[in-house]
C-alpha positions as CSV (number, residue, x, y, z in Angstrom):
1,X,-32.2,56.4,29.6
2,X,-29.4,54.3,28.5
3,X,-28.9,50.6,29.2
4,X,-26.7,49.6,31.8
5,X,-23.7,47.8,30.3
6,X,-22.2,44.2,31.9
7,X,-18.7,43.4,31.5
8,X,-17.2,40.0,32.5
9,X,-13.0,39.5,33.9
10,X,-11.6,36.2,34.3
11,X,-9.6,35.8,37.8
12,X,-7.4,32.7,39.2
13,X,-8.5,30.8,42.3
14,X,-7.6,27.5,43.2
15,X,-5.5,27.5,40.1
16,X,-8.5,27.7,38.2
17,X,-10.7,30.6,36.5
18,X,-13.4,32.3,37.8
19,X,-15.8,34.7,36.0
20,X,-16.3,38.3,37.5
21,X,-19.6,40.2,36.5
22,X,-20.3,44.0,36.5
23,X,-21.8,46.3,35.5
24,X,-20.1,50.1,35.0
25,X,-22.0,50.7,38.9
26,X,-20.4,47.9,40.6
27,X,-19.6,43.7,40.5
28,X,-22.7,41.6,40.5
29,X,-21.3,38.5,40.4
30,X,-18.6,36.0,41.2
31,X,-18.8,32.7,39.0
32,X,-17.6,29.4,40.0
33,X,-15.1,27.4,37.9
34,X,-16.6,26.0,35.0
35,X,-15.7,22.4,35.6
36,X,-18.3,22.7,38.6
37,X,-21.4,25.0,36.7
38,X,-23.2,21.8,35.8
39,X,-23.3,21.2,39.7
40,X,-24.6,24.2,41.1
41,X,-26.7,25.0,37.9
42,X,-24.7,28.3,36.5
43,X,-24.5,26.9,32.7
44,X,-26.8,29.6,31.6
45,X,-24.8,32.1,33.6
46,X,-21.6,31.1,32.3
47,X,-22.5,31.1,28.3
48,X,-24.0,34.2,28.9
49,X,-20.7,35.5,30.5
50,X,-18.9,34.1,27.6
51,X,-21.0,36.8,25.4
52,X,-19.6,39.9,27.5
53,X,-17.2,42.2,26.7
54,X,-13.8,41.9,29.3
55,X,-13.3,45.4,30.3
56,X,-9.8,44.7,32.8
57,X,-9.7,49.0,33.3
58,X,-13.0,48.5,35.2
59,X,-12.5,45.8,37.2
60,X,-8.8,47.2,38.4
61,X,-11.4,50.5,38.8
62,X,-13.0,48.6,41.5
63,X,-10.4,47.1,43.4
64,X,-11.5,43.6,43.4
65,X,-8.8,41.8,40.7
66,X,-6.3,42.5,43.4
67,X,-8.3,41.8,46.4
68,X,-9.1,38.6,45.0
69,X,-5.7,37.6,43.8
70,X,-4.7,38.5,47.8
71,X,-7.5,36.7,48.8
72,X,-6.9,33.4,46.7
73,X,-3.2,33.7,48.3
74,X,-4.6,33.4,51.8
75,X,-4.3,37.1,52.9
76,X,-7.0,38.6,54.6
77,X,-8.3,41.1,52.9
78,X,-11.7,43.1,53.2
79,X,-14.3,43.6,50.3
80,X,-16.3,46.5,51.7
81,X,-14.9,49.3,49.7
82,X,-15.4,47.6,46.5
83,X,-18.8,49.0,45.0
84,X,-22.0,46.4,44.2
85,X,-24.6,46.0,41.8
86,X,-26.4,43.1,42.9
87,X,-30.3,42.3,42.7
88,X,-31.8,40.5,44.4
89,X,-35.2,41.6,47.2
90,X,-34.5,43.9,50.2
91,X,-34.6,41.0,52.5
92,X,-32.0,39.2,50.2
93,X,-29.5,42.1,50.1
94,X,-29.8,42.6,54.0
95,X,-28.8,38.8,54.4
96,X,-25.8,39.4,51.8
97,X,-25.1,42.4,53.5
98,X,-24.9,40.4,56.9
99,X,-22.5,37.9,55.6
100,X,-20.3,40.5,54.7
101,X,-19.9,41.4,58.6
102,X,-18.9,38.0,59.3
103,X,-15.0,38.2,60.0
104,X,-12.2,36.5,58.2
105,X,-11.0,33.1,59.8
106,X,-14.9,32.6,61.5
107,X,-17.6,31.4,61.2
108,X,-20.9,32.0,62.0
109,X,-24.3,29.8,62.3
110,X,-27.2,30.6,60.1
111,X,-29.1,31.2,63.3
112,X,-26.4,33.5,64.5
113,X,-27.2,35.4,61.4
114,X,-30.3,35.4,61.6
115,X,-29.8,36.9,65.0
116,X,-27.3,39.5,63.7
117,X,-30.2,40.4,61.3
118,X,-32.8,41.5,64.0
119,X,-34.8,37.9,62.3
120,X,-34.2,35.2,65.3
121,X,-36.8,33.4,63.7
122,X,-36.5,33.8,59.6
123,X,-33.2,31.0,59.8
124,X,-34.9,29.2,56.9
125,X,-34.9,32.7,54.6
126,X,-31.8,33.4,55.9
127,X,-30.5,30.1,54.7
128,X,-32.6,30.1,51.3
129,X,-30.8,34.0,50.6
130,X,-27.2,32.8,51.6
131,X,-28.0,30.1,49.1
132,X,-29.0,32.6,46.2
133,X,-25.8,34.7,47.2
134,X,-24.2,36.1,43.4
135,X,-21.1,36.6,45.0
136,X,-19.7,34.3,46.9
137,X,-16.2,34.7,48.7
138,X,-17.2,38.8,48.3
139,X,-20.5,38.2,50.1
140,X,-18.4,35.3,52.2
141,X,-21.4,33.0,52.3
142,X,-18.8,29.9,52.9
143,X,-18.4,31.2,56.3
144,X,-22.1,30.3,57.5
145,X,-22.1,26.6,59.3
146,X,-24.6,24.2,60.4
147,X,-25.8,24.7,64.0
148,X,-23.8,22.0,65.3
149,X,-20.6,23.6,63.3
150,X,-20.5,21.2,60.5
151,X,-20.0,22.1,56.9
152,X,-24.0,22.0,55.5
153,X,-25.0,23.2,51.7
154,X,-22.6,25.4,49.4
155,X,-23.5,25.8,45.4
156,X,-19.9,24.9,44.5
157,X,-19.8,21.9,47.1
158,X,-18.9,21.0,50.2
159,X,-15.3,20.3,49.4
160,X,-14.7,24.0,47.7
161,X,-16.4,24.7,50.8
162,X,-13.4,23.3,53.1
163,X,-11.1,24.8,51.0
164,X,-11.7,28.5,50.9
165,X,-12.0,27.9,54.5
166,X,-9.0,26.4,54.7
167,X,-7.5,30.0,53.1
168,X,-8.8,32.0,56.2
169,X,-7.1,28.5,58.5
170,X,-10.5,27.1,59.6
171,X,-9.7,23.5,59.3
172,X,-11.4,20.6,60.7
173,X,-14.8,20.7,60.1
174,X,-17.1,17.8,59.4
175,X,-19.7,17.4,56.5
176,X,-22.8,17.2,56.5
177,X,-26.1,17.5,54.2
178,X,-26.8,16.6,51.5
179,X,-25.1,13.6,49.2
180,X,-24.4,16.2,46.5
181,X,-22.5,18.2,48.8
182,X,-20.0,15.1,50.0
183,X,-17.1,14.6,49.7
């Protein structure tokens, strides 16, 4: 049996770059700018991205460089056709699964997903695996709210937050959470 190779592709969003990684099976995951890994803790993933081999063939393969360059232009645009290679427990891919059925422009509660999920009373897991999500904007994690519809915790912050939000025209919402998250 061979070992599985990873690839990395830089993509624009928010006029800045993000990392894609994959493997030749599907994307695993989405990397914030760098300017922000410090904050939500990816240092290790990014220098490890650094050290992978940019393969732009497979990435166009999948579908996502265009999706996301539609998608970081404000047009809706659906990820479900674009294969996956994500870890992560059977409870945590049923969450990220989940998130995916969310639809553009909404949002949902964590306790509406939760209920979505058959687990009305697991909204603390639920929560715990949005927050462990490797691909976020793919896996829309940003559109999971507080229960009183504010903005509540997001790896990149609460501001990043707002604005991919803001793509799909949900504006308005209030912050909330933790002071790391203000803005």
């Amino acid at each position: 049996m061979t070992a599985n190779r990873i690839y990395r592709q830089t993509v624009m969003g928010f006029d800045q770059p993000w990392t894609l990684i994959a493997s030749e099976r599907g994307v695993s995951q989405l990397l914030y700018p760098p300017h922000l890994s410090s904050m939500t803790g990816q240092d290790d993933d990014y220098a490890h991205a650094k050290q992978l081999t940019e393969n732009p063939g497979l990435f166009a393969e999948f579908g996502i460089l265009d999706l996301l360059e539609q998608y970081f232009a404000g047009k809706p645009v659906s990820f479900d056709q674009v294969p996956l290679d994500v870890g992560g427990t059977p409870f945590q891919q049923s969450v990220w699964k989940g998130l995916g059925q969310i639809p553009f422009g909404t949002t949902w509660t964590y306790k509406q997903l939760a209920d979505s999920l058959g687990k009305p009373e697991a909204i603390r897991a639920v929560s715990t695996a949005v927050g462990r999500n490797p691909l976020p904007v793919v896996l829309p994690c940003h559109r999971v709210v507080g229960s009183n519809g504010t903005l509540t915790g997001f790896r990149g912050g609460l501001e990043m937050k707002r604005d991919i939000l803001a793509l799909e025209g949900v504006t308005g919402m209030k912050a909330v959470g933790h002071e790391r998250f203000q803005f």
